[in-house]
C-alpha positions, 0 to 999 in steps of 0.5 A: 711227191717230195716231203711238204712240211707244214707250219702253223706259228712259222713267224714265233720264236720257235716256228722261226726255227722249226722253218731254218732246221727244215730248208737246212734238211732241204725240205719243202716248206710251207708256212700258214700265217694271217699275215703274208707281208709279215712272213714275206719280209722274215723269209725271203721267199725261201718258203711257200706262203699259205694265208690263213687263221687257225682258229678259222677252220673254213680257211684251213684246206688249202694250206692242207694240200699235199702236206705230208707232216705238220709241226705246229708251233703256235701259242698264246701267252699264259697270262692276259697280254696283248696277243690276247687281242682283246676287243674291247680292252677291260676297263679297270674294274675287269681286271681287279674282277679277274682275279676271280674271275678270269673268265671276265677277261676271256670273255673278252679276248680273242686269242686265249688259250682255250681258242689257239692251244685246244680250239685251233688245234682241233681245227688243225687235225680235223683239216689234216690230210687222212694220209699225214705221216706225222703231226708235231706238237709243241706243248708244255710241261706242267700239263700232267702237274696243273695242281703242283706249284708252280704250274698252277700259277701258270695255270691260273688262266687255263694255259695248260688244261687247254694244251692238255685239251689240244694234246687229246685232240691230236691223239685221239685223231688216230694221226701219227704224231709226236708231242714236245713239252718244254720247259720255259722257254728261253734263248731267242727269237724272243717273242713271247711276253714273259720274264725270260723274254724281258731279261733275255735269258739264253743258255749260251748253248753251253747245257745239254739236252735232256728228255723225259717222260711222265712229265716229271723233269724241270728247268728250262728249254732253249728254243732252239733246241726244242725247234731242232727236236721237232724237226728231227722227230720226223725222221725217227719211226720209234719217236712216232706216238710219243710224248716227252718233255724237254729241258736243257741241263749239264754238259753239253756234248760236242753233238747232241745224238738225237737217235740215243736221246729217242731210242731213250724215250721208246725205249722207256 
């Protein structure tokens, strides 16, 4: 049986990119969306379409079947926004009570991140096949640092507890896995509802590309290189099990040499 790669947040920014890398390797893709006329349209039946809603875990199984590695590239934003599907919206009195109360707003969304970055992920890895040869997550960095400006501003509605919450998930499962943590994002697909995305920030694919660990490094990450890792993370025993952040700064290489860049990680 050929490799079937798994994709849940196919139609985000980074997802998009995870699927193009992926048929570029002549992979098998399959992706998990709530909106297959949506995910249709954007890639032209060159994926295999399975409907379903992470934060449902009855809908998950059959989007399971003969997945052998996942790359989940879901998320919400930090902030409330509309992604939150509120449901009903605050009134006026709710948001100025919100800020110091965050907990009046979530109460009233359906996509916080509590529900899609830890919830949903543990649906995610409790629906995974026991056999899953690897589990790719993209988080966050800050997640070691939520008490260090400016992640704790970026915290203030439980972004990264809730991603700290969904890496332990997974790690704790005993699957294989491999977790990313970016810094902000930038370069399209835009998608998201920050500054970076409303001034179009891009790196011009002129920077390198740096890993760390310990959750020590800054600065931006291009989405397409945070995609490329992901997608080349399968194909690389000695990153199995490792966690790493992801920035781009410096020169950029001719190539980027993603066998140095993770020999550099295990080896570290």
């Amino acid at each position: 049986m050929s490799d079937l790669i798994l994709v849940p947040g196919a139609t985000g920014g980074v997802g998009q990119l995870v699927v193009s890398k992926l048929l570029e390797k002549g992979l098998s893709v399959r992706i998990l969306t709530r909106d297959a006329a949506k995910a249709e349209k954007m890639f032209d039946q060159k994926v295999e379409i399975a409907v379903g809603d992470i934060r449902q875990p009855k809908t998950l199984p059959p989007a399971m079947s003969n997945t052998t590695s996942i790359i989940c590239c879901t998320g919400t934003t930090a902030f409330p926004s509309e992604r939150w599907e509120f449901d009903p919206q605050p009134n006026i009195f709710e948001w100025g009570q919100a800020l110091f109360n965050p907990q009046l707003i979530e109460s009233k969304a359906k996509n916080t991140p509590l529900i899609v970055d830890y919830q949903a992920i543990k649906n995610l890895v409790e629906s995974a096949p026991k056999n899953l040869q690897r589990f790719v997550f993209v988080s966050s960095c800050g997640v070691g640092r939520k008490n260090q400006f400016p992640f704790n501003i970026l915290n203030s509605f439980g972004v990264l507890d809730a991603k700290e919450k969904g890496e332990a998930a997974i790690i704790n499962s005993g699957i294989p896995y491999t977790i990313i943590r970016p810094g902000r994002l930038i370069d399209g697909p835009f998608t998201s509802y920050d500054l970076a995305t409303l001034l179009k920030t891009t790196t011009g694919g002129k920077l390198a590309v740096v890993l760390g660990k310990g959750d020590k490094i800054n600065g931006d990450a291009s989405r397409i290189d945070v995609a490329a890792a992901c997608v080349e993370s399968l194909f690389y025993p000695q990153i199995e099990n490792q966690i790493f952040e992801l920035v781009n700064q410096g020169t950029r290489p001719d190539k980027i040499d993603w066998q140095h860049l993770f020999s550099q990680i295990s080896n570290s």
